[in-house]
N, C-alpha and C positions, 0 to 999 in steps of 0.2 A: 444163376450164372454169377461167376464171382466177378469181382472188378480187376480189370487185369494189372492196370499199367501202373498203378499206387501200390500193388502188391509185389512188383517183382520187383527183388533186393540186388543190391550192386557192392558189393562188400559189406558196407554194415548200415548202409544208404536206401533206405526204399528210390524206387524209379524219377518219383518227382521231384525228392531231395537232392537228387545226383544230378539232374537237368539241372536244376538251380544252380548247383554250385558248378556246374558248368557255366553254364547261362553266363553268371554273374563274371566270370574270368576270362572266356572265348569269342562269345556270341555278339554281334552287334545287335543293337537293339531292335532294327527290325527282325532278324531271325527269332528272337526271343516272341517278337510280336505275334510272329508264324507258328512257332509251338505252340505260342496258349492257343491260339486259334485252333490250330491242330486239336490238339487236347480238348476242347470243349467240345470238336466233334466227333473227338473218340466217346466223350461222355453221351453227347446227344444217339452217334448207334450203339450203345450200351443199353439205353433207356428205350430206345425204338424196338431193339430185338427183347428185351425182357416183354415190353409190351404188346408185341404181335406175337410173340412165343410164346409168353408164358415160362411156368417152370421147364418147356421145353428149351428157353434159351441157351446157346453155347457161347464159346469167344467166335465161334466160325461165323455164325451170324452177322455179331456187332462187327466183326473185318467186313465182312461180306456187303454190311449197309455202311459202313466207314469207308470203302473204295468204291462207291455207286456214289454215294454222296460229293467225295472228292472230286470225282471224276465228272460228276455233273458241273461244279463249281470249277474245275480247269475248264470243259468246255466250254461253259456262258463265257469265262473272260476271254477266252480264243476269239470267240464269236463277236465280245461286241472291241475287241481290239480291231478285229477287221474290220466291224462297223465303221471306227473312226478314223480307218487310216485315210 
């Protein structure tokens, strides 16, 4: 499975390059903070689906375990915000 989101170009800009030079002129710093976060759990379903796949791995997969994942980590904070209100 290729790596997706370092590979896709933005004019003459791979993806990560271009968030940067975003980042660096747009973003406040917690956004930025939210990407990488982001980003290293795109890397971790990348790593998940090569390794439960195998050579069968797709991008479909790593989205597939990148929004179970997400999605589990939006619910815990739903859940313990209710906790503390």
């Amino acid at each position: 499975m290729p790596d997706l989101h370092p590979m896709v170009q933005h004019g003459d800009l791979y993806f990560d390059e271009y968030m940067q030079k975003i980042g660096d002129h747009r973003l406040p710093q917690h956004a930025r903070q939210a990407w990488a976060e982001a980003n290293d759990a795109m890397t971790f379903a990348r790593a998940l689906a090569k390794a439960h796949f195998g050579r069968e791995a797709t991008p479909d997969h790593a989205a597939a375990i990148f929004q179970a994942v997400m999605s589990d980590i939006a619910r815990r904070a739903r859940a313990l915000h209710t906790d503390t209100e």
